[in-house]
C-alpha positions in Angstrom: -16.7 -13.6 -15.9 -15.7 -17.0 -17.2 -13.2 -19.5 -15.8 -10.7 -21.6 -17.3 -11.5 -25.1 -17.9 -8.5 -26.5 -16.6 -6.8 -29.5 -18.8 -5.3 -33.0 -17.4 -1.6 -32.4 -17.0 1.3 -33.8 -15.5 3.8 -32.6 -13.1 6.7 -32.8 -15.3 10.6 -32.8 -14.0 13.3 -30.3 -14.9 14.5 -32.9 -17.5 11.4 -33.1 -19.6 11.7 -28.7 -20.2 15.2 -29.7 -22.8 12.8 -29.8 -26.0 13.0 -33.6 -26.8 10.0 -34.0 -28.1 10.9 -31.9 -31.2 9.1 -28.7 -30.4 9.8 -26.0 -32.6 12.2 -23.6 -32.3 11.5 -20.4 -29.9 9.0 -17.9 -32.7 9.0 -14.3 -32.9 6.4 -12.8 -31.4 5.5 -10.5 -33.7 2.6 -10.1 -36.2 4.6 -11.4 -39.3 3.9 -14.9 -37.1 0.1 -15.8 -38.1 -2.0 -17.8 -36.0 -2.9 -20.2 -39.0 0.2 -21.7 -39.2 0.0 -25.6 -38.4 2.6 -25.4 -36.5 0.6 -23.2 -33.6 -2.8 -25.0 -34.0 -2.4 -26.4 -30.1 -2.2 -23.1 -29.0 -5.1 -21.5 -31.4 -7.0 -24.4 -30.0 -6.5 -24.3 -26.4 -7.5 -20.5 -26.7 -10.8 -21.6 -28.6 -11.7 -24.1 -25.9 -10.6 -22.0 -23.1 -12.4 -18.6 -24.1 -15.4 -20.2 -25.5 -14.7 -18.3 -28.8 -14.4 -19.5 -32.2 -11.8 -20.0 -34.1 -12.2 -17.4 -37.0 -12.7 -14.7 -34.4 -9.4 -15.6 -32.9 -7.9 -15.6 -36.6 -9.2 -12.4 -37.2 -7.9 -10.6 -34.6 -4.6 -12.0 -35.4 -5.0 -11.4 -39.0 -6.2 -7.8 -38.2 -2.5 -6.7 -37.0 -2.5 -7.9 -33.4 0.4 -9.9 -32.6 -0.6 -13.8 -31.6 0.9 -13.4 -28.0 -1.5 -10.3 -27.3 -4.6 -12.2 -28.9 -4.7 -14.2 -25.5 -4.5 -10.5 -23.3 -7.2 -9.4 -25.6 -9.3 -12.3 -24.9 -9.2 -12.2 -21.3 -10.0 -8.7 -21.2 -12.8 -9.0 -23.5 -14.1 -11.9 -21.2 -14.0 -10.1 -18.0 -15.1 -6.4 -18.7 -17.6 -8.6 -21.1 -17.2 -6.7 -24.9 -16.6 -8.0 -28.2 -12.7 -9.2 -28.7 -13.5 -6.3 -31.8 -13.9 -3.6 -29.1 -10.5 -4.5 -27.8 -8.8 -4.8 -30.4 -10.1 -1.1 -31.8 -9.5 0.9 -28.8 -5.6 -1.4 -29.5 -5.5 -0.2 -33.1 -6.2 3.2 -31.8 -3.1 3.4 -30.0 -4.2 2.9 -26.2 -1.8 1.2 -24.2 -3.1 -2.0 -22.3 -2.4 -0.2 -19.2 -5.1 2.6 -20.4 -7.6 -0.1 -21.6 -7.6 -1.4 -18.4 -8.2 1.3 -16.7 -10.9 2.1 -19.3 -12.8 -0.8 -19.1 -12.1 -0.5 -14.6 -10.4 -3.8 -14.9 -7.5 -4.3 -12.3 -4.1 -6.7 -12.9 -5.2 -8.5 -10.0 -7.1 -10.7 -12.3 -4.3 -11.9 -13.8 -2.7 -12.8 -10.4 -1.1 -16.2 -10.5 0.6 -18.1 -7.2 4.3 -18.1 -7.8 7.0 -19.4 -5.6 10.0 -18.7 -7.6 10.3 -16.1 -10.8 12.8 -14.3 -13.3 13.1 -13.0 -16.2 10.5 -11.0 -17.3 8.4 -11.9 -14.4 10.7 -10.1 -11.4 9.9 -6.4 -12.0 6.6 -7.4 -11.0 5.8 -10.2 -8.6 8.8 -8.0 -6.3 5.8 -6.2 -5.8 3.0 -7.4 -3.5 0.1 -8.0 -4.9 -2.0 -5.6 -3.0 -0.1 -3.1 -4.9 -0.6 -4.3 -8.2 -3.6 -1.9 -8.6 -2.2 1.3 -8.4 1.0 0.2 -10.3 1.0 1.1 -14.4 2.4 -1.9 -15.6 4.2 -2.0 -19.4 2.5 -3.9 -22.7 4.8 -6.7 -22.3 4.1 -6.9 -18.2 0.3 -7.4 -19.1 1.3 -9.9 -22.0 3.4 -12.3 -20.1 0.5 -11.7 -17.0 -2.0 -12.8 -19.3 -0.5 -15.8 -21.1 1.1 -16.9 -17.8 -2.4 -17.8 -16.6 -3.3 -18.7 -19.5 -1.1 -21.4 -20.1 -1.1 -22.3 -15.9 -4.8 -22.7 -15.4 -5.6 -24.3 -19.3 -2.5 -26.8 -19.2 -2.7 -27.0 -15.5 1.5 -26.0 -15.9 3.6 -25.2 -12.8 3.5 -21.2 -13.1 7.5 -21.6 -12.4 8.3 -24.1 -15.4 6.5 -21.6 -17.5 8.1 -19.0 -16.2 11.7 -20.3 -16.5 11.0 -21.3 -20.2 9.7 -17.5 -20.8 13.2 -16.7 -19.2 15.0 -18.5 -21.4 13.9 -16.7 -24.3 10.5 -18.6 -25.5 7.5 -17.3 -26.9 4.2 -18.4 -25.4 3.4 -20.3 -28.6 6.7 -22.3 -28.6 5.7 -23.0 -24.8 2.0 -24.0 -25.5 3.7 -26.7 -28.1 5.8 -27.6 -25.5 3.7 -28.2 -23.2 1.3 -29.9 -25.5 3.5 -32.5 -26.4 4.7 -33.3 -23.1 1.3 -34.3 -22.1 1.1 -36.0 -25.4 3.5 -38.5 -24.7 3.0 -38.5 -20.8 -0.5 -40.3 -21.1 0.5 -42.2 -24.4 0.2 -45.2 -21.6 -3.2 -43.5 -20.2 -4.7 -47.4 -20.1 -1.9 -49.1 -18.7 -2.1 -46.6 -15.3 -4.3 -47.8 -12.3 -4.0 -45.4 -9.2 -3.1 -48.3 -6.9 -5.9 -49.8 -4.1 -8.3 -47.7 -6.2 -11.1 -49.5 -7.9 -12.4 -46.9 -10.6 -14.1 -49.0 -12.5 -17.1 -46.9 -10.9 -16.3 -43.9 -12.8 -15.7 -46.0 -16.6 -18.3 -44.1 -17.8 -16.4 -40.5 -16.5 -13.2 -41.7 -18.1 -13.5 -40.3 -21.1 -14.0 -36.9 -20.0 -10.9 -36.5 -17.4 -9.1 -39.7 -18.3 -8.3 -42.4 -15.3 -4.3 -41.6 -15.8 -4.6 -37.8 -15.5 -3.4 -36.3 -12.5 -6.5 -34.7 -12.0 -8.8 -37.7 -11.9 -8.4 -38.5 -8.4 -8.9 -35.0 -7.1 -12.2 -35.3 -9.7 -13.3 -38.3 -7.7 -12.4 -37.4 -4.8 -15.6 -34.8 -5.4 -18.1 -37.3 -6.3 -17.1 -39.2 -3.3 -16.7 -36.6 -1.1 -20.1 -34.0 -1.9 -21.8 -37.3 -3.1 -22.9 -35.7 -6.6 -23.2 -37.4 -9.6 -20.4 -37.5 -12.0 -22.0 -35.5 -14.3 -22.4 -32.5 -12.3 -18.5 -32.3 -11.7 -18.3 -32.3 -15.9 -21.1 -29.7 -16.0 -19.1 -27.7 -13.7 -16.0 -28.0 -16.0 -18.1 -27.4 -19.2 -19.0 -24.1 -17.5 -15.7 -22.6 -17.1 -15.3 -23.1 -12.9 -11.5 -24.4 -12.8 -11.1 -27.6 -11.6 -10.0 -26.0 -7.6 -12.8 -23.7 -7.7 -15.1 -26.9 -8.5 -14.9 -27.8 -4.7 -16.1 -24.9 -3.2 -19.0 -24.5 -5.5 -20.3 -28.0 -4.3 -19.4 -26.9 -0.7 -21.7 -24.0 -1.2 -24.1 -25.6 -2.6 -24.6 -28.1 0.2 -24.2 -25.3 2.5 -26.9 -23.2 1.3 -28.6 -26.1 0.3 -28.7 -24.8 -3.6 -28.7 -26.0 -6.6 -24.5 -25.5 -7.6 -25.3 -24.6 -11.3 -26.9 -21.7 -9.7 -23.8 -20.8 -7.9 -21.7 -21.6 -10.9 -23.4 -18.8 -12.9 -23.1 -16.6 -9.9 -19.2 -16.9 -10.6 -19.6 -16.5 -13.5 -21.1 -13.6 -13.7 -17.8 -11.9 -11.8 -18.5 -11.9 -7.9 -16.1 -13.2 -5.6 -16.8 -16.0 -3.6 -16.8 -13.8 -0.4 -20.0 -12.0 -1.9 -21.7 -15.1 -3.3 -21.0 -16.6 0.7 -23.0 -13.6 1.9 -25.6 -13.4 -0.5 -26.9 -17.4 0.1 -26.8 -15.4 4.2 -23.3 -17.6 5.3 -20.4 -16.3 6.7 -16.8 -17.0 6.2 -16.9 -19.1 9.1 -18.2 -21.9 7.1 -14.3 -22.4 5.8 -12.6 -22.5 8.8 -10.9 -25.7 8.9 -10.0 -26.7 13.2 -6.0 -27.3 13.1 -4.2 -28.3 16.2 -1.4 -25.9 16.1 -0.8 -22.1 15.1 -0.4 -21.5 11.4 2.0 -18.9 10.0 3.3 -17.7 6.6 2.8 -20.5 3.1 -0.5 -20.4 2.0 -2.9 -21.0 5.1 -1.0 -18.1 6.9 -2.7 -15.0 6.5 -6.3 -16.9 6.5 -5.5 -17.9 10.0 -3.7 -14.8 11.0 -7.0 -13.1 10.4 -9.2 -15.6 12.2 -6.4 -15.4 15.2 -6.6 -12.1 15.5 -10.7 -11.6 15.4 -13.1 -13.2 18.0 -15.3 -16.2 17.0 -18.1 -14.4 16.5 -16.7 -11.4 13.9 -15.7 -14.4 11.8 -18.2 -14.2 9.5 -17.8 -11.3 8.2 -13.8 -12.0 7.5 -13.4 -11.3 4.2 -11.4 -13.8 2.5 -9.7 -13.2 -0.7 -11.1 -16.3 -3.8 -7.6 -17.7 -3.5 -7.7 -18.3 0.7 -11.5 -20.1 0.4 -10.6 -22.1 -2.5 -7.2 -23.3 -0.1 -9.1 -23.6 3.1 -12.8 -25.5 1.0 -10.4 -28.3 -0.5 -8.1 -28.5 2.5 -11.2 -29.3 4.4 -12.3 -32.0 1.6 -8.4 -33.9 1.3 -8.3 -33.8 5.2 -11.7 -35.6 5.9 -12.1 -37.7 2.2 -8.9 -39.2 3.3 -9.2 -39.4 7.4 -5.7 -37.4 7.5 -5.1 -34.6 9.8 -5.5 -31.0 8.2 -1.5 -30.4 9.5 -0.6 -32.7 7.1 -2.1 -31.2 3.4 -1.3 -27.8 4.9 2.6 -29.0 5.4 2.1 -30.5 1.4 0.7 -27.5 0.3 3.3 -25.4 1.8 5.7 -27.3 0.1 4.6 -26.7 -3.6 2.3 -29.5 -3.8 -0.8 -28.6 -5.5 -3.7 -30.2 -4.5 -4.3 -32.8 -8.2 -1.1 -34.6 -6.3 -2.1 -34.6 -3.0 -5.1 -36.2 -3.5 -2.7 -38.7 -5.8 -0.9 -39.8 -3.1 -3.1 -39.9 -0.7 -5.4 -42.8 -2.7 -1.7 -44.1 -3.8 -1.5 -44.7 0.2 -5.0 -46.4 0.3 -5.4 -50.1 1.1 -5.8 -52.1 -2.1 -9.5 -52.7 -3.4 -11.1 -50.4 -0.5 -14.5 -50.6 -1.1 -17.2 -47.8 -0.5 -18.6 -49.0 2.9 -15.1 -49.5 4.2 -13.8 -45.7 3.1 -17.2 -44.8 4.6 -16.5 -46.5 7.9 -13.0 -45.1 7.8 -13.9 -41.8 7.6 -17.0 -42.2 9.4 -14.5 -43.2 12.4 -11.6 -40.6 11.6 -14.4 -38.0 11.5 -15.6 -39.1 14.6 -12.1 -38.8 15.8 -11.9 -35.5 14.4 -15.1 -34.3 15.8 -14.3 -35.4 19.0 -10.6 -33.8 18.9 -12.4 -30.2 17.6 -14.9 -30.5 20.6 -11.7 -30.7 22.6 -10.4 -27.8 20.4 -13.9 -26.1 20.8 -13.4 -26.4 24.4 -10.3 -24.9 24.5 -10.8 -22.5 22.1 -13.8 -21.5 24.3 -12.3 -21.6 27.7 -9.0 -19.3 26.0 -11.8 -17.2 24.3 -13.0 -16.6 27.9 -9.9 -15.9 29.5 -9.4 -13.4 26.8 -12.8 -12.2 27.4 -11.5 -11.6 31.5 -8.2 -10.2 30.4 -9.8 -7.9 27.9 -12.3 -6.7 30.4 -10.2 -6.7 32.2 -7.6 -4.2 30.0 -11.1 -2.4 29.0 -11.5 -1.7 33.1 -7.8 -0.9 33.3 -8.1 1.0 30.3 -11.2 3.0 31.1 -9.7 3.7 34.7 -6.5 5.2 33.2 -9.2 6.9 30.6 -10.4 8.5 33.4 -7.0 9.4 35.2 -6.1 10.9 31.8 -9.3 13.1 31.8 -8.4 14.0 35.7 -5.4 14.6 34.5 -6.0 16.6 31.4 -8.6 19.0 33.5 -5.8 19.4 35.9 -3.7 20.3 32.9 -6.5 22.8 31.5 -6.7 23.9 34.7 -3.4 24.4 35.4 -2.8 26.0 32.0 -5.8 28.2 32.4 -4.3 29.6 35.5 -0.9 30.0 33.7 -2.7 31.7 31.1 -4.2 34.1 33.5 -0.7 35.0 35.4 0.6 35.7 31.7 -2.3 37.8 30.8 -1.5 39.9 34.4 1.6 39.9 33.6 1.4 40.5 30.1 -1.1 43.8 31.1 1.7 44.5 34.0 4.2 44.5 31.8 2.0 46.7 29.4 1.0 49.1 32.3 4.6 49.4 33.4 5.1 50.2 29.6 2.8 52.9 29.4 3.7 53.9 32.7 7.6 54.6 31.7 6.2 55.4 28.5 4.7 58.3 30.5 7.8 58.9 32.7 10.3 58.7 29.7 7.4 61.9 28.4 7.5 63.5 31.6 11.2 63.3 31.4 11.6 64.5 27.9 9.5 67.6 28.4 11.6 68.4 31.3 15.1 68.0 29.4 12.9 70.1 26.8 12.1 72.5 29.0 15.0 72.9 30.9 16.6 72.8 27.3 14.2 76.0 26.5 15.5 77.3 29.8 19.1 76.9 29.7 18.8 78.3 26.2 17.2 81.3 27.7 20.0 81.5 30.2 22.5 81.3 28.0 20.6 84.1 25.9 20.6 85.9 29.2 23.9 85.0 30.5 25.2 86.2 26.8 23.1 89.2 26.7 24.0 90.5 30.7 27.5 89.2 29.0 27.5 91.7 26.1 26.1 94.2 28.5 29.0 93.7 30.8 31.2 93.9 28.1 29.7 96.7 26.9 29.9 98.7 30.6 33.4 97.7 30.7 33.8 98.8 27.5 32.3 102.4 28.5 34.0 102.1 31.5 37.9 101.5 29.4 36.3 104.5 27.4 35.8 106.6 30.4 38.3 105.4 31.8 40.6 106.2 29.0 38.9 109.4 28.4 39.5 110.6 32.4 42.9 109.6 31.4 43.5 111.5 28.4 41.4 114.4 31.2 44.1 113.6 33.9 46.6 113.5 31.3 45.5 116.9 30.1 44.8 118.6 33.3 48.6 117.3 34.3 49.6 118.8 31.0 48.0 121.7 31.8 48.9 122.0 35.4 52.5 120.9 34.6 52.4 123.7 31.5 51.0 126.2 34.1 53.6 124.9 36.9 56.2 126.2 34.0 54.4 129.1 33.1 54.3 129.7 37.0 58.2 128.9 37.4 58.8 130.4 33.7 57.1 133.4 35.5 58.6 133.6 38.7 62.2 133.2 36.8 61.1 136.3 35.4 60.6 137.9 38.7 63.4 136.8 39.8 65.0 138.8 37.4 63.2 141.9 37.6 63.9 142.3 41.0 67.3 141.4 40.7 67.9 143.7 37.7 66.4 146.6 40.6 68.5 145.2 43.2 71.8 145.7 40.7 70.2 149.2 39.6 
């Protein structure tokens, strides 16, 4: 992986982003728009000297149907997953999204990641999201062009991300803005040999000048790391010449004393892609090494999460924090502004917080200086603040230990309070089992109750139904009886109304027969009657 060598720049006000140093207008950003116009060469050649490519191969890629914008997304992914620009720019001709060819080449957005206070424009749909989430987002061809030529144009130029950004939101292609930018440096160190930083002698470093210049911005944070790591000047320009950005130059020579290693050795390290977390732990140092004592509790801006996580681990897991590149670049040159200049760490963190990067804080800070401060005296200055400051972090130390150790009590303490109720909750669970065990077992007798008074009226309800079948069975052989001793009663009394009726019609002949012989008898003794009264008269 190669780093940005990062250009002298100035902070520039609001008033100097109006265009009046005849930039041209905003450009389409399409390929019609070739990279060899003269109009674009400070943009062609800030990519050459940035990428460490040449010229033609930036050309061709242009000139080979890429548009100029997505020349500098093409670069930076050829740099990092460490392919030929060519390879990019044919899996691009192919049709592959840059979403895809990240993913391809297991490259993450996070590379692209650039410290923004404000944004807009085409900027909010993704800094809204965190950047831990960047990774698993799929982010749109024009999200990863305006990624890529936002750093670009930050770490080359040494641009405020947000005056980039609002000139992107106002419609401006990244070419127009690299011209822009271009010529406001131009004409911002047009009086490069009239500027002395004042009370700064640098006629120590005439022979640096021509690499940083004395009036850039930069050069006092540049000498502040000769003075500070006491390494010749042409280390720091080695460093540069390599790629390590100007911020990351600090905690290379940091490292390097450290670990006691030569820096160029480190510097490849970084180059070659590790983080500095893993180059910390492969020279056998811990992140420990970066924390910076600070008399007061730090939260949110930039130092807030490093200290959050060195709050809320014990001394002795520190070094094994892992610290993203962006919290040990912060916390390596906080420590070298605080003791190069003898001022308390509050007061860069309070700066930094503020927006102030750390080319100006080093500014003014040597602005502040007494006039014509020799060597020995800065020596003896910080020799005594550093003595100060040692003396105030034994203090700290102290108290840091004797609060470590009344955590250590109270968190035996909670361990003892929290192994006891541990142990209640065990006692308590068995009891539960227990407990639930035995209510298990009264369900199961109940449960086998309940089934045995099942079967049991089961059986009855049999019993029961085979007696209503029986007695069924019987009453239907009663009533077969009761109708058959029925039909035989009918059928005596139906003899006995014929016998009865024939002793009638009997009687009724016998009376008819007795009556007819009571006439014959009467007829008879009529007749008599006569006879002998016929006698009588004869």
């Amino acid at each position: 992986m190669r780093f940005p060598r990062v250009m002298p720049a100035l902070l520039i006000g609001s008033s100097l982003l109006v265009g009046s140093y005849g930039v041209p207008a905003p450009a389409s950003a399409d390929v019609t728009v070739s990279l060899r116009d003269d109009r674009y060469s400070p943009y062609r050649t800030g990519m050459e000297q940035y990428f460490r490519v040449p010229e033609d191969q930036i050309l061709m890629m242009s000139e080979r149907g890429m548009s100029p914008n997505e020349v500098t997304l093409a670069l930076f992914v050829a740099n990092r997953a460490r392919v030929s620009p060519s390879q990019v720019l044919d899996m691009r001709r192919d049709g592959m999204s840059w979403n895809n060819i990240m993913r391809r080449l297991r490259l993450s957005p996070e590379m692209f990641y650039v410290p923004v206070d404000n944004y807009s424009g085409p900027y909010e749909s993704i800094y809204r999201h965190p950047r831990n989430q960047w990774d698993q987002m799929s982010f749109s061809d024009d999200d990863y062009v305006n990624l890529a030529n936002l750093k670009y144009l930050t770490d080359n130029y040494g641009y405020e991300p947000s005056r980039v950004i609002q000139l992107r939101s106002e419609g401006r292609d990244f070419m127009t803005i690299a011209n822009l930018i271009g010529n406001i440096l131009g004409a911002a160190t047009q009086d490069r040999n009239d500027y002395r930083y004042s009370g700064y002698d640098d006629s120590r470093y005439s022979g640096y000048r021509d690499s940083v210049g004395v009036g850039d911005v930069l050069a006092p944070f540049l000498y502040s790391m000769i003075d500070y790591f006491g390494r010749p000047q042409r280390d720091v320009y080695m460093l540069r010449d390599r790629g390590i950005s100007d911020y990351d130059i600090p905690v290379v020579l940091y490292l390097s004393s450290r670990a006691n290693v030569d820096p160029f050795s480190i510097a490849d390290l970084r180059r070659r892609g590790l983080s500095w977390y893993d180059i910390t732990q492969r020279y056998r140092l811990g992140s420990d090494i970066y924390y910076v004592p600070v008399d007061y509790d730090v939260y949110g801006g930039i130092y807030g999460p490093a200290y959050e996580m060195f709050r809320r681990q014990p001394r002795s897991s520190w070094r094994n924090l892992r610290l993203s590149d962006s919290d040990i670049a912060n916390l390596v040159n906080l420590r070298v502004a605080s003791e190069e200049y003898g001022v308390p760490p509050r007061e860069v963190i309070d700066m930094r917080t503020k927006g102030t990067d750390f080319a100006q804080i080093h500014r003014r800070f040597r602005e502040n200086e007494p006039r014509n401060m020799s060597r020995e005296e800065r020596q003896k200055r910080n020799s005594e603040a550093a003595a100060a400051r040692d003396a105030r972090q034994r203090d700290q130390q102290t108290q840091m230990d004797m609060k470590q150790q009344r955590n250590s009590e109270a968190a035996a303490r909670r361990e003892t309070r929290m192994r006891e109720q541990e142990m209640d909750q065990q006692t308590q669970m068995r009891r539960n089992s227990e407990a639930a065990a035995r209510r298990d077992a009264r369900l199961r007798d109940q449960n086998a109750a309940q089934e045995s008074q099942k079967r049991k009226n089961a059986d009855a309800a049999a019993r029961r139904d085979a007696r209503v079948r029986e007695e069924n069975v019987d009453s239907r052989t009663q009533q077969q009886r009761n109708s058959e001793a029925a039909a035989r009663r009918d059928a005596r009394v139906r003899e006995q109304d014929n016998a009865d009726q024939q002793q009638q019609r009997k009687n009724s002949e016998a009376a008819a027969r007795r009556d007819q012989k009571q006439e014959q008898q009467k007829d008879g003794e009529k007749g008599k009657g006569k006879k002998s009264g016929k006698k009588k008269n004869g």
